[in-house]
Every structure is written in C-alpha cells, then in structure tokens.
BAFI-283020 format. One line per 10 residues: number of its first residue (from 1); their letters; for each residue x negated, y, z of C-alpha. Coordinates in nm, 4 decimals, decimal comma, always signed. Layout:
residues N
NUM> a> X Y Z  ...
//
This chain:
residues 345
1> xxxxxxxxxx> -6,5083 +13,7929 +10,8418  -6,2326 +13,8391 +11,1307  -6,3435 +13,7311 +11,4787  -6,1342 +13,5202 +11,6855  -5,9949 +13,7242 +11,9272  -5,8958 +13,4137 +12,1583  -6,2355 +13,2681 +12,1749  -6,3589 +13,6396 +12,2837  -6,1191 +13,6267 +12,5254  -6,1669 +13,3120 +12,6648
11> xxxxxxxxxx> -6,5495 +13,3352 +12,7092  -6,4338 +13,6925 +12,8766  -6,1956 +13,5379 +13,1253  -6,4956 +13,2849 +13,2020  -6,7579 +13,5328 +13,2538  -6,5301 +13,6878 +13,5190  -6,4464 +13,3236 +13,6625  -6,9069 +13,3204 +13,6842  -6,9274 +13,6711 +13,7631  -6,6700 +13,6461 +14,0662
21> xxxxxxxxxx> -6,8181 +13,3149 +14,2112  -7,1491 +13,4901 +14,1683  -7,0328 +13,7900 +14,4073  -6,9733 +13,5194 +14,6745  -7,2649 +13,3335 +14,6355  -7,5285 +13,6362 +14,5822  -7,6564 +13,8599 +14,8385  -7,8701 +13,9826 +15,0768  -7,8149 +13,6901 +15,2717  -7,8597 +13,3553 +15,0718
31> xxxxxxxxxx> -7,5871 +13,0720 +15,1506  -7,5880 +12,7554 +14,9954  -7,3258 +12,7099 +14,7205  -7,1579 +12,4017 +14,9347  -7,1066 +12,6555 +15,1914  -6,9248 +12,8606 +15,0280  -6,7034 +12,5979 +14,8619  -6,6171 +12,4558 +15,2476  -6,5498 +12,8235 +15,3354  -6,2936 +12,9185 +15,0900
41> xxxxxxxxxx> -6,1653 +12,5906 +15,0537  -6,1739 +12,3474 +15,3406  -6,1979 +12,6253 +15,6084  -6,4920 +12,4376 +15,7605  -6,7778 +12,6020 +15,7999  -7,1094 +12,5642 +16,0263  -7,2243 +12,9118 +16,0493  -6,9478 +13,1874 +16,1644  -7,1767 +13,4647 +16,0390  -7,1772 +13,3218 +15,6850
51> xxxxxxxxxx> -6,7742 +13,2716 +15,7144  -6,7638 +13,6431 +15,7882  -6,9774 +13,7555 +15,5293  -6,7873 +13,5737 +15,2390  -6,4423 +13,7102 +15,3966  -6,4985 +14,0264 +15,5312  -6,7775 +14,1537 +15,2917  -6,8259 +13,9858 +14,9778  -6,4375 +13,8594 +14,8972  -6,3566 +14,1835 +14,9419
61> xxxxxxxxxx> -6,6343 +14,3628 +14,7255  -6,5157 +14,1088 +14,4251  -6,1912 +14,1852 +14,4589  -6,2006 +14,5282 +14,4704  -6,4566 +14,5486 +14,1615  -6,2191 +14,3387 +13,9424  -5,9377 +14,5902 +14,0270  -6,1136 +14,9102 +13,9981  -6,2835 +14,7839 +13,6848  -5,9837 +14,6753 +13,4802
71> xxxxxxxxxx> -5,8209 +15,0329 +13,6049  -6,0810 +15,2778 +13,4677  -6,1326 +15,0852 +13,1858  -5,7825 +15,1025 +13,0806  -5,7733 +15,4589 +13,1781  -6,0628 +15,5887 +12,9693  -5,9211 +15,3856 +12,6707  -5,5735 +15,5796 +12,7344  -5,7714 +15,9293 +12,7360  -5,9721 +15,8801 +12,4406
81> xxxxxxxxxx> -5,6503 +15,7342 +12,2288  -5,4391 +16,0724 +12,3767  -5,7660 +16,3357 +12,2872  -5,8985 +16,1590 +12,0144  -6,2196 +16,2064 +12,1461  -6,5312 +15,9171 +12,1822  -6,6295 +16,0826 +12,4798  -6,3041 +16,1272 +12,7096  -6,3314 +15,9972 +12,9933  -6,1512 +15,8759 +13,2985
91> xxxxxxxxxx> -6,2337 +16,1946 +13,4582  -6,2291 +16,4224 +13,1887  -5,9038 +16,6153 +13,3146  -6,0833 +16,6762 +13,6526  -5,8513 +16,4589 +13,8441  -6,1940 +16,3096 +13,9921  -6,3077 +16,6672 +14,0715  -5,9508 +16,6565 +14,2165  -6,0205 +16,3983 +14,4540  -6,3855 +16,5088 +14,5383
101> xxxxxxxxxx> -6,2111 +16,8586 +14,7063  -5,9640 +16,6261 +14,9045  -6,2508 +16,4705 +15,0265  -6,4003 +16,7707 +15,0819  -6,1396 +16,9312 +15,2686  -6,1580 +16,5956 +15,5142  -6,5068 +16,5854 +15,5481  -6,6916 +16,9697 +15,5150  -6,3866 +17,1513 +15,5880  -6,2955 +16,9900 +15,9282
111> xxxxxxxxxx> -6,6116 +16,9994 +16,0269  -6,6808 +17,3040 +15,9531  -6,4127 +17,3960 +16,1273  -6,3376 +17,1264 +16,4122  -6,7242 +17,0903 +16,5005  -6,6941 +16,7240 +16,4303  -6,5590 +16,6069 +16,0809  -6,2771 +16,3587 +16,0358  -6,4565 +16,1086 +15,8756  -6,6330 +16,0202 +16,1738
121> xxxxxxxxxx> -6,3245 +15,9406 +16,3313  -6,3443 +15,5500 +16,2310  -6,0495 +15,3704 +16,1087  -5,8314 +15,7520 +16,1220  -6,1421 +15,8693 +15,9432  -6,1349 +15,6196 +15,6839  -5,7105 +15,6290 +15,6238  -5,7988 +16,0660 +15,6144  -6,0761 +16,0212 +15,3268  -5,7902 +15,8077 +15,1156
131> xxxxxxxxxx> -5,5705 +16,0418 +15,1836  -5,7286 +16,3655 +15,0931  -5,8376 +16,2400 +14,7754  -5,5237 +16,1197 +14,7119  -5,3544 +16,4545 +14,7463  -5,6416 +16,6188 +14,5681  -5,6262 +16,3914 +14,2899  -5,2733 +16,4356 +14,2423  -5,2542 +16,7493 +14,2978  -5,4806 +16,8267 +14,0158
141> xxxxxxxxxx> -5,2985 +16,6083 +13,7967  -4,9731 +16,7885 +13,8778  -5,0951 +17,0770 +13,7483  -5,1965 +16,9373 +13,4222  -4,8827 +16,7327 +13,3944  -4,7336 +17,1564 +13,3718  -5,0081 +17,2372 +13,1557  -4,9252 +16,9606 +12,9323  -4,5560 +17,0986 +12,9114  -4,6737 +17,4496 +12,7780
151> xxxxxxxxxx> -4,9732 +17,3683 +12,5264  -4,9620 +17,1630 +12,2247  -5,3130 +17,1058 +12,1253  -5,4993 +16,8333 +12,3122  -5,7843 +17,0608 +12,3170  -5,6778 +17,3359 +12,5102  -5,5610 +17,0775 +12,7578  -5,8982 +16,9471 +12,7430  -6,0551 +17,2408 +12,8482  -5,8198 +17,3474 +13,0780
161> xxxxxxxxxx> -5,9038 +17,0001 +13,2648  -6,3019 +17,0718 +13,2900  -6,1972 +17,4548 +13,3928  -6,0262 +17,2941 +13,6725  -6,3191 +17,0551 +13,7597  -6,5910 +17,3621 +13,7449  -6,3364 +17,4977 +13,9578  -6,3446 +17,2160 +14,1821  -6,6776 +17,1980 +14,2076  -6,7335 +17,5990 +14,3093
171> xxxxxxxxxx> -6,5150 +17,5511 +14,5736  -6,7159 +17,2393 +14,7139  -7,0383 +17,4507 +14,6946  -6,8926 +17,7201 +14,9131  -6,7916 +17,4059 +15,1902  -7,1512 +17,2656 +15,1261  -7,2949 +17,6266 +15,2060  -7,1375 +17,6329 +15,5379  -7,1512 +17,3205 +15,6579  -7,4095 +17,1093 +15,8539
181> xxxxxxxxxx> -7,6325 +16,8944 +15,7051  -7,5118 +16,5521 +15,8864  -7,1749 +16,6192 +15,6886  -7,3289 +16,7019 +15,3489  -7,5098 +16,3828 +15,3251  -7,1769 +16,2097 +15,4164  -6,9807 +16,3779 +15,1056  -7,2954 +16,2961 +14,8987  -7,3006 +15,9278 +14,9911  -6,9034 +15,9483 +14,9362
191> xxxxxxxxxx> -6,9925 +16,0578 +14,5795  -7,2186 +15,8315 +14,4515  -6,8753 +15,5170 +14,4861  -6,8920 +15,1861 +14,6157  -6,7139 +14,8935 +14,6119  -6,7767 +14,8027 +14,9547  -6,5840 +15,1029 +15,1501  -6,2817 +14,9617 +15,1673  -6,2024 +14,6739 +15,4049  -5,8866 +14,5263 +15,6031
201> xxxxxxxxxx> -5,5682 +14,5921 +15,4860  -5,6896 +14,8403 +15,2695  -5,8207 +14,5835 +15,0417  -5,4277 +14,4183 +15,0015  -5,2565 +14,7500 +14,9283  -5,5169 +14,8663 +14,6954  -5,5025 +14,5428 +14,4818  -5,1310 +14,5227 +14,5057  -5,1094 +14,8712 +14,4015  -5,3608 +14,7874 +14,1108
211> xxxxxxxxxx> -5,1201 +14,4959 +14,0317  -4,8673 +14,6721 +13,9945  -4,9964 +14,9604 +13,7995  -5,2055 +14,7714 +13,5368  -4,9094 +14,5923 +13,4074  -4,7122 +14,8808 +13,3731  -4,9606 +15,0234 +13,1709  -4,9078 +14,7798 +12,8877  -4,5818 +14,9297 +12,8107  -4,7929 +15,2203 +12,6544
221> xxxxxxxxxx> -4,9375 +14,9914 +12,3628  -4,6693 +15,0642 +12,1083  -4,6854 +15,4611 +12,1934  -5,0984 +15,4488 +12,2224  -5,0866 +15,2851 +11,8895  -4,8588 +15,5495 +11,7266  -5,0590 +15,8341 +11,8486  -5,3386 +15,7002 +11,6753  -5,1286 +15,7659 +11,3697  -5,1610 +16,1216 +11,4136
231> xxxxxxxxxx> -4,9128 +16,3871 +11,5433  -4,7336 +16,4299 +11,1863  -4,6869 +16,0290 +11,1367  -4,5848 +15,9365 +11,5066  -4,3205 +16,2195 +11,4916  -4,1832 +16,0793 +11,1674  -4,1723 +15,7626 +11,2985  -3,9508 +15,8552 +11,5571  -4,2413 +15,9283 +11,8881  -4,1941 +16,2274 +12,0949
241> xxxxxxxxxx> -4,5249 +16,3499 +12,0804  -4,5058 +16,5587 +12,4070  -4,3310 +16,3462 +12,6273  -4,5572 +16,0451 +12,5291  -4,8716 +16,2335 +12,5936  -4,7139 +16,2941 +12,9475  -4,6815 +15,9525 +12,9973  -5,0263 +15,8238 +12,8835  -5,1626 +16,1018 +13,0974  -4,9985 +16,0328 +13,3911
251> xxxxxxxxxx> -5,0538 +15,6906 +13,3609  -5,3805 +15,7319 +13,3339  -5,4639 +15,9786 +13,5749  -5,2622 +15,7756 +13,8640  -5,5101 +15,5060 +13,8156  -5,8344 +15,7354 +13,8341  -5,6691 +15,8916 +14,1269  -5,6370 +15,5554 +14,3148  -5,9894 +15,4135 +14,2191  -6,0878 +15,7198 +14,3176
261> xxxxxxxxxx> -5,9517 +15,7471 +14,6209  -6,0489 +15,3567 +14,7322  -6,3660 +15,3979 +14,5794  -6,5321 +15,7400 +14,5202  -6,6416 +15,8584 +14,1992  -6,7483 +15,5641 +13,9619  -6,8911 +15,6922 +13,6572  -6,9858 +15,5114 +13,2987  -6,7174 +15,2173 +13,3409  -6,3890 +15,4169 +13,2188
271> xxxxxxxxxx> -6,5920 +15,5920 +12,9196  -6,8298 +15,2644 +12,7798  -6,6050 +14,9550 +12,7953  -6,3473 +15,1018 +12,5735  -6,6163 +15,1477 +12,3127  -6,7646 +14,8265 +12,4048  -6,4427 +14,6486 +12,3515  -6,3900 +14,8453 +11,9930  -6,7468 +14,7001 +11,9407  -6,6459 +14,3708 +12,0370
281> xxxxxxxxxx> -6,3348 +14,3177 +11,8380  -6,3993 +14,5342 +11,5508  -6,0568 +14,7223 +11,6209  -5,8011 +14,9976 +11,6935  -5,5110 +14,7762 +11,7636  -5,4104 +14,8460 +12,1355  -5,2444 +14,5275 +12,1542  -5,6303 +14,3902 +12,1386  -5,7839 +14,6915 +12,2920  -5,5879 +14,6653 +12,6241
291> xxxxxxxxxx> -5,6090 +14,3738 +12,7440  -5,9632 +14,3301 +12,6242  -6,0279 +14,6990 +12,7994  -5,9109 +14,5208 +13,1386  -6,1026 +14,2395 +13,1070  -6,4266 +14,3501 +13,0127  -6,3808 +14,6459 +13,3162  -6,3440 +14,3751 +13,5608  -6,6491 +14,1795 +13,4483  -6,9049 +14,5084 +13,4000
301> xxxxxxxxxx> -6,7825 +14,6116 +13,7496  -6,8267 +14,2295 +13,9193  -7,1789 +14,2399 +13,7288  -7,2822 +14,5803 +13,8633  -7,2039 +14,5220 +14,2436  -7,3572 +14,1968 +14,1806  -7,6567 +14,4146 +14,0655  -7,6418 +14,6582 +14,3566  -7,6557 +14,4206 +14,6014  -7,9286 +14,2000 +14,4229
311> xxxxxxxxxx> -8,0457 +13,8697 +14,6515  -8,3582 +13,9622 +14,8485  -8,2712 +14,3760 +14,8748  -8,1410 +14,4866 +15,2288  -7,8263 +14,7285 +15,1863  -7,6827 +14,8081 +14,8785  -7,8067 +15,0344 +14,5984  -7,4873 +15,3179 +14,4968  -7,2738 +15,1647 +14,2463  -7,2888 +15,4499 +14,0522
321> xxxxxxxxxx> -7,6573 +15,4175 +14,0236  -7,6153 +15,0853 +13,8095  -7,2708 +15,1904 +13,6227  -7,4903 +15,4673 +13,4780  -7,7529 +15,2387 +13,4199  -7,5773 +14,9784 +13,2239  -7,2529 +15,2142 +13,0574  -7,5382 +15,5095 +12,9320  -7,6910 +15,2406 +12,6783  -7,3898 +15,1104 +12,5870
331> xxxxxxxxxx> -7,2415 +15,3927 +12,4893  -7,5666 +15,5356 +12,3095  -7,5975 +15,2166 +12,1111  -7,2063 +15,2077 +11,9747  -7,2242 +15,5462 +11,9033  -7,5143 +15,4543 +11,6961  -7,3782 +15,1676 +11,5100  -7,0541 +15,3459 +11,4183  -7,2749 +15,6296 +11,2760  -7,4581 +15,3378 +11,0822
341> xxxxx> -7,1078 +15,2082 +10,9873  -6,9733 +15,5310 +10,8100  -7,3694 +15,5995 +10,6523  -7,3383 +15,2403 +10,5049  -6,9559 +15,3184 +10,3528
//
C-alpha cells in the first residue's frame, strides 16, 4: 500500500510549527505561554528579562536549528546518492576536519603564538572563529573539487577525503601539544556544536545564506536521481557523470562548510535523517527525498536543542551530545529493517 506523501508532509510541517513554538516556550527559565504570545506579537511585555530571553536567546537558537538542520540533512542525502554509500556522511570528505584546523589555526595557533588566542577577543573573536573555519572548510573542499577532476571512482575520492581528515586531525594534535590548557578546552567546547553560538547579525546572514543555498539545491533532483541510475545509464541518458558529481559535491560541501562554520561540528543529523526519510516514505525518488530530507532536519534539530536545554537544567548540554543520542538508533534500526527487507525478498 503507497503512503500519502502529503499527509507525511503535512504532519511534518506541523511538528516543526510545535517543535519551534516549543523552543520559545521551553527552557531553563519557565515563561508562561501568554507571555510569549504578547512578546512576539503585541510587543507588550511585563518582564524585560523574559523579552530578552525569547529574542536574544531562544528565537535565535530556533532559527538557527531549523537552518542548520534542513542543510546537513540535505547534504548527507547528496553524499550518500553521489558515493552510493549508507554511511556517507556530511563530513565524510573531511570538509568538517577542514573547518576544525581553521578553527584551530584561530584558537591554538594564535595563542600559541600571540600569548592570548583570538577567540578571546569578543565580537573580533567570534567574526575570526567563522572565518577560519570558513577558509579551512573550503579550502579542503577545493582540493577535492581537483581531486574529483583526476579520479573516476567515487571510492578513491572517498578515501582521499578521510586521508585528508586524519590529516587534519594530526596537525590539530601537534597545536593541542603545544598549547595551554585554557585554549584546549576552548577548541574542545568549539567541537562538541551548538546552536546557541551565534547571535546578532550573525543569525540574519547565516539564515539568509541558508535561504539561499537550500533552494538552489533542489536544482540537483533530476541529476541526484540519474546518478542513482548508475554511471553506465546516466551517461546514456545524456548526464555528464563528472561534472555532475562536481556539482553535488560542491553543493554539498558549501553547506557543511557554513553549518560548520556557524555552528561547530554537528554530528548524526546529516547521516540519519536521510535514512529516516527513505524509512518514512518507502523511496528513492529525490523529488520526495529532498524536500522530506529538509524537513525532517529542521524538526530533529528543533527537537534536540529543545532536548539540550531541557526545562529545569541550568546551561545547556552539547548539541552533539543529543544528535548522537537520537541519530545512532536511528540509523542502527533502518539499517536493520532494510536488512530484514532484502532477507524477507
């Protein structure tokens, strides 16, 4: 029996619509739901403090989970279509290891070198972290975008990506080695992502950026579905295999290299939702697959800030702690049921 894709849909786009209101509502700091209806809406509110937590904290945090969501998700779907590989993952070309080392450079490097590190340098601090993993992460993906050019199996380009990341990482080890332990723990916390770094005007040119680079993405559906043809089909049908893997690639990596850079590191959401969605609709079709990819990103990343932030804990727990939490089962348990599938036939 077929499922009805629009009803799926739907109760998606209204789990986000929950989700989202939940983010404002939630927190640390309980405020009535009439309160925040008078904040966002009537701009009258009794308590500054609460006005400046739904604006300046928690608006933000949703927002910036629904973009960064919807981007990895669609990402990871894009590298496991182009490797035709289950486990591909948003960061399986080390463009994440790409923008760890820009970070690096920013925070061990210069203070290793400066005596005090740049990321203690507030707002300049803040702008230097985006931008060193923004050149790191591009950087990386430059030189696969070469690589790409000169190898023909996805394999080799494969490994060559996690070469690059083990790379990546030796060179942060030798920065870690030789620098204090106040800017260690900075990288680390850097590394384990959150929603909540980014703030001020940050937050408008990272979801206008998002906006614009999520749609374009949707121009790949016709070439994503011909790939999963296979190379000898796709080429008969008229697709230029190497100059659409450089697209999908780049594509994808542009995104990981923003979220990244906004971000951190987020793990889990870029390699479960794409199997989650495949689970879902019970297809290949990337005319399903990407929009339902987006959708179902936003909503697993509004529900795990919601979840690291839970009412009644002080602080916030690592995103990363709960993307692993609730994208490792996931993934274990379609994995299983596809094995089950293909037992059964």
């Amino acid at each position: 029996m077929r499922r009805s894709v629009p009803f799926y849909m739907l109760m998606i786009v209204v789990s986000i619509i929950l989700l989202f209101i939940f983010n404002l509502v939630f927190g640390s700091i309980s405020i009535p739901v009439r309160s925040i209806w008078n904040i966002l809406f009537t701009q009258s509110c009794e308590n500054e403090i609460w006005r400046n937590i739904v604006w300046k904290s928690r608006m933000p945090q949703a927002l910036i989970s629904l973009a960064a969501g919807a981007g990895l998700s669609i990402s990871g779907l894009q590298m496991q279509t182009v490797f035709r590989n289950p486990l591909a993952g948003p960061s399986v070309l080390g463009i994440s290891s790409g923008a760890s080392l820009g970070v690096a450079f920013v925070i061990l490097l210069s203070g290793s070198l400066a005596g005090v590190a740049l990321s203690n340098m507030g707002f300049v601090g803040e702008l230097a972290l985006t931008f060193g993993a923004i050149v790191g992460a591009l950087s990386v993906m430059a030189i696969i975008v070469f690589v790409s050019q000169k190898v023909r199996g996805n394999v080799t380009l494969l490994i060559i990506g996690v070469m690059i990341g083990y790379v990546a990482s030796a060179i942060i080890g030798v920065m870690k080695f030789f620098s204090v332990e106040e800017d260690i723990r900075a990288y680390v916390i850097w590394g384990l992502g959150s929603f909540s770094r980014v703030s001020g005007n940050q937050v408008f040119v990272f979801v206008l950026i998002m906006a614009i680079l999520i749609p374009l993405s949707f121009l790949l559906i016709k070439t994503l579905n011909l790939l999963l043809l296979g190379d000898a089909y796709a080429r008969n049908l008229g697709l230029n295999i190497k100059r659409a893997r450089l697209l999908v690639i780049t594509c994808s990596g542009v995104l990981v290299a923003v979220v990244t850079a906004y971000c951190g590191p987020v793990i889990f959401l870029g390699l479960a939702v794409p199997h989650l969605c495949r689970g879902i609709f019970h297809t290949s079709d990337h005319r399903i697959l990407m929009p339902a990819s987006c959708l179902v990103g936003a909503a697993l990343a509004l529900a795990c800030n919601l979840i690291s932030r839970m009412p009644g804990f002080e602080g916030a727990l690592p995103v990363n702690s709960v993307t692993a939490l609730v994208g490792a089962p996931v993934v274990v348990s379609v994995l299983f049921n596809k094995r089950k599938e293909e037992i059964n036939e």
